[in-house]
C-alpha positions as CSV (number, residue, x, y, z in Angstrom):
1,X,-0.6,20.0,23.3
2,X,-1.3,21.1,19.7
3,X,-3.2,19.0,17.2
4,X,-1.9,18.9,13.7
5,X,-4.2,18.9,10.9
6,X,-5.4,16.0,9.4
7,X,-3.4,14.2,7.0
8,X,-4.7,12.6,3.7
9,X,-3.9,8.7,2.8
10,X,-1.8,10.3,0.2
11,X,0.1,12.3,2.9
12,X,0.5,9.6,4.9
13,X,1.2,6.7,2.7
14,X,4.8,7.4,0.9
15,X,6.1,7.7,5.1
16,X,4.6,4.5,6.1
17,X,6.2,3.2,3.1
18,X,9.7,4.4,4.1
19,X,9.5,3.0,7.7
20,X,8.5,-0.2,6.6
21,X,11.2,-0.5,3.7
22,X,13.6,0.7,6.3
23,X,12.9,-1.8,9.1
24,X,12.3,-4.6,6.5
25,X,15.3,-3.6,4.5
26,X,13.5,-4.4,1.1
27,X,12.9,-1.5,-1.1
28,X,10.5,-3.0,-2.9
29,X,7.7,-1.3,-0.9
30,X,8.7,2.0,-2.2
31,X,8.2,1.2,-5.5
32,X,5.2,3.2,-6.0
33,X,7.1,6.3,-4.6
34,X,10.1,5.5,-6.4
35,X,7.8,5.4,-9.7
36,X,6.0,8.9,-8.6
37,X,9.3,10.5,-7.8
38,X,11.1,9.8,-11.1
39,X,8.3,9.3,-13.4
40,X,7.9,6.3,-16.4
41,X,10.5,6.5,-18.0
42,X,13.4,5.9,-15.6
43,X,11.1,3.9,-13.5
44,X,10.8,1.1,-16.5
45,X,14.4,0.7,-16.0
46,X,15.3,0.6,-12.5
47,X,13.7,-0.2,-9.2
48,X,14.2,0.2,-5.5
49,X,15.9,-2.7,-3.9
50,X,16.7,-1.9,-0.3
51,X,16.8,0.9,2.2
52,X,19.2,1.1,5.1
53,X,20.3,3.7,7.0
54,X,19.3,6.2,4.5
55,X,20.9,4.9,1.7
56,X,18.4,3.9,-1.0
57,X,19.8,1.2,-3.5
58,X,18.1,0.7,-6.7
59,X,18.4,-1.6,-9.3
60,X,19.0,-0.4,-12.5
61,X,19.6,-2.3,-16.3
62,X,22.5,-1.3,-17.5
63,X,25.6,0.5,-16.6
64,X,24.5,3.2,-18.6
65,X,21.9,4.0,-16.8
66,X,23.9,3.6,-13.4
67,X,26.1,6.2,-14.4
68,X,23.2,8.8,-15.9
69,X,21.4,8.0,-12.8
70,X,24.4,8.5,-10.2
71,X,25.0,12.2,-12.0
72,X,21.3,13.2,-11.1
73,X,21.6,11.6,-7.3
74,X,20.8,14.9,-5.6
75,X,17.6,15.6,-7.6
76,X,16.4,12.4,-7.4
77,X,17.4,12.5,-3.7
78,X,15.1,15.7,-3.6
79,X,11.9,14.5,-5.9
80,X,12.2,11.3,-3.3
81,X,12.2,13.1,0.0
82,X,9.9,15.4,-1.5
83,X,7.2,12.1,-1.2
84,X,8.9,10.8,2.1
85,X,9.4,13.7,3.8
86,X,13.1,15.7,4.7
87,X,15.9,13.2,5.2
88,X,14.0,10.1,4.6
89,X,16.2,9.2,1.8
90,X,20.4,10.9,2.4
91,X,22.0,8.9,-0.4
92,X,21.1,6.7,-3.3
93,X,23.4,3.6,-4.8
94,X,22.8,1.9,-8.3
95,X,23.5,-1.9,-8.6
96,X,23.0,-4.0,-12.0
97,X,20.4,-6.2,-12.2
């Protein structure tokens, strides 16, 4: 059996995260990824709201930003996983506050 090399709180963290949004449903406990992954501005209008199955939905305030947001899916898709690790997130959905 191999050992894997320790991995830092900061490693860890952004999975536990995941797991726990996804078996709770909420997305609220990615927030702090979701803020990491997009950075302050798009994070100060729009949150995560739940997880299922993959599919990330976030909140967002306007339908501006639902549509800017929904064009840039894959990157965001990418900066997310890039935090939870390959797959965690395979889609994203924006609802209006």
């Amino acid at each position: 059996m191999a050992r894997r090399d320790p991995q830092t709180l900061h490693q860890l963290l952004p999975r536990v995260l995941a797991r726990l949004a996804e078996q709770s449903g909420k997305g609220d406990a990615l927030t702090p990824v979701w803020n990491a992954a997009v950075g302050p501005h798009i994070s100060k209008h729009t949150r995560p709201y739940t997880l299922e199955r993959g599919t990330l939905v976030i909140t967002v305030a306007s339908a501006e930003w639902a549509h800017t947001l929904s064009r840039q899916e894959s990157v965001l898709r990418e900066q997310l996983n890039a935090h939870l690790g390959p797959d965690a997130v395979s889609a994203l959905t924006f609802r209006l506050e």
